[in-house]
N, C-alpha and C positions, 0 to 999 in steps of 0.2 A: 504494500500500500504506500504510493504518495503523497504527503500532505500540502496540499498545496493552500498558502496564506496569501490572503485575500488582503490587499492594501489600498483598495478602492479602484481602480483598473478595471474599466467598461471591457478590458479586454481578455481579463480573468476567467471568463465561461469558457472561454476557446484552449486556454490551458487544460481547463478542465476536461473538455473535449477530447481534447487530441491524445491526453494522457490516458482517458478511461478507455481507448480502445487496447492499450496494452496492459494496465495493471488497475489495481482500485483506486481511487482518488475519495481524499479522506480533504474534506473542505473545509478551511477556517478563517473566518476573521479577523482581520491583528490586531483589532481592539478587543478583542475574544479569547485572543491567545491565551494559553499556560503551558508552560513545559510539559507537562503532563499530557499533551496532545503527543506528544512526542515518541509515546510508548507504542512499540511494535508498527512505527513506520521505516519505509528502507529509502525514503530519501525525501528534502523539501525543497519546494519552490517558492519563492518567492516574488511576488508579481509587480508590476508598477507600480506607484499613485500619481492621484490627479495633484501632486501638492513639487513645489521648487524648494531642494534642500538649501538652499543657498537663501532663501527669505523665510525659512523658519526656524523654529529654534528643535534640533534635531534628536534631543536629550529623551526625550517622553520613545520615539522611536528605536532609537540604539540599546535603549535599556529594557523594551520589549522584547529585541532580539540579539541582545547579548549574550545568549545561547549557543548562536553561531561559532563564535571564537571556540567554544568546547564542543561542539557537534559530533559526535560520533558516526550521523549517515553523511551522504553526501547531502549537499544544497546549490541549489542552483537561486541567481539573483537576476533576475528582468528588470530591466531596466532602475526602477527604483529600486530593486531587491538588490541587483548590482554595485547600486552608488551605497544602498544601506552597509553593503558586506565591506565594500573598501574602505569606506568612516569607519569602519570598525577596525581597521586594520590600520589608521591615520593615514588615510588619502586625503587629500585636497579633493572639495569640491568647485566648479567655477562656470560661470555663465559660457555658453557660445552660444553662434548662430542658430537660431530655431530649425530644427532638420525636422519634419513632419512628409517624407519621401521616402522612395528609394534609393541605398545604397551598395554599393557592389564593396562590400565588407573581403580584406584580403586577410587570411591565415597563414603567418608566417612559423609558427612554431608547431608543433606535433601536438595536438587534443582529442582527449576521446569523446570532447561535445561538437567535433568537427569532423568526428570517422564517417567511412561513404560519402562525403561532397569535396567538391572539385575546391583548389585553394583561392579561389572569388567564386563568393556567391552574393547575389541582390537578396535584402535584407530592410526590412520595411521598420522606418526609426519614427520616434515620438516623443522626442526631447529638444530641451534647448540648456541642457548642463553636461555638464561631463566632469569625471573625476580623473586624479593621478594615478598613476599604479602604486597599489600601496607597499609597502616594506612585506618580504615574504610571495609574491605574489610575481606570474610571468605576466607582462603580453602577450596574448596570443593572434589579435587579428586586431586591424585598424580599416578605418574607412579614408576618405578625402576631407570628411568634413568630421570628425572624431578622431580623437588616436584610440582613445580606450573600448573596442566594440564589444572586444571579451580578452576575459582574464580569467587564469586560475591559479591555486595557490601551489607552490613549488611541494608541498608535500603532504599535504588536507586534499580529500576530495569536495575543494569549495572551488565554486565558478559564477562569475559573473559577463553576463552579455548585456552590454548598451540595445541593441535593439529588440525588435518582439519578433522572437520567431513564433508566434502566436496566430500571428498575419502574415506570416512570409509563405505561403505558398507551402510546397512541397520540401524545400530545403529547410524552411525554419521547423518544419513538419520532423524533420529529421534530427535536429539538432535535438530538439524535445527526446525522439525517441532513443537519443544516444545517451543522451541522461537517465533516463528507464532502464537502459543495457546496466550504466555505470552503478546503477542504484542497486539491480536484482547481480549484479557480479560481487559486489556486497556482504550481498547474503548468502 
């Protein structure tokens, strides 16, 4: 079972989607949350929100899922779940260009949330923030308009991607189900 946490993200039901055709998808709230959710899942996701880390005060959020840092399954961070995982790890976060398109996202380092697709693939984005790479953690692919599209951490099964492969067609379809491999390889 995946638990996939819900951060307010209209785009949240298509995680949920995509995920149930391979394994259970076990749904939560992050204002809902308790570690406690956490018993006998084999990996999380974490979804967008509709909110800019950079104009709130980020403290109420990181201390709901300061769990991360000790996680025992893998996790996966979408877009806000991604910038959440890196503030946790002291990333910088900082304003850019509003990217609400397609990006042909290139993969330069070896990941198993990048196995079976070719190293560019188009990748459907929905921010206007981007974070640093945090201390601990690789690049793994960069865009033209991001450097940070996904990362993971050098020796946690933790990974965050800037865009939604939620919407991305067939490859984002993909990237999901490699996190499902990564999660049931796990267990």
């Amino acid at each position: 079972m995946i638990l996939v946490i819900d951060c307010g993200s209209n785009k949240t039901k298509y995680i949920e989607q995509i995920i149930d055709e391979f394994i259970d998808v076990k749904p939560a709230k992050l204002l809902d949350f308790e570690t406690n959710l956490l018993n006998d899942v084999q990996g999380v996701i974490i979804s967008g929100a509709p909110v800019l880390v950079t104009e709130i005060n980020m403290d109420p959020y990181l201390e709901k899922l300061n769990w991360i840092k000790e996680a025992k399954v893998p996790v996966l961070g979408i877009c806000f779940g991604h910038q959440v995982i890196g503030l946790l790890y002291d990333a910088f976060a900082s304003k850019m260009k509003e990217d609400r398109s397609w990006q042909v996202v290139e993969a330069f380092v070896d990941s198993p949330i990048f196995n079976r697709l070719p190293d560019e693939v188009e990748m459907m984005e929905d921010h206007c923030e981007t974070i640093s790479i945090p201390f601990g953690f690789e690049l793994v692919a960069s865009s033209d308009a991001c450097v940070n599209e996904a990362m993971q951490h050098e020796e946690r099964p933790l990974y965050g991607v800037q865009f939604h492969p939620e919407v991305s067609g067939n490859h984002g379809r993909i990237v999901l189900e490699n996190f499902v491999n990564i999660c049931l390889e796990k267990h």
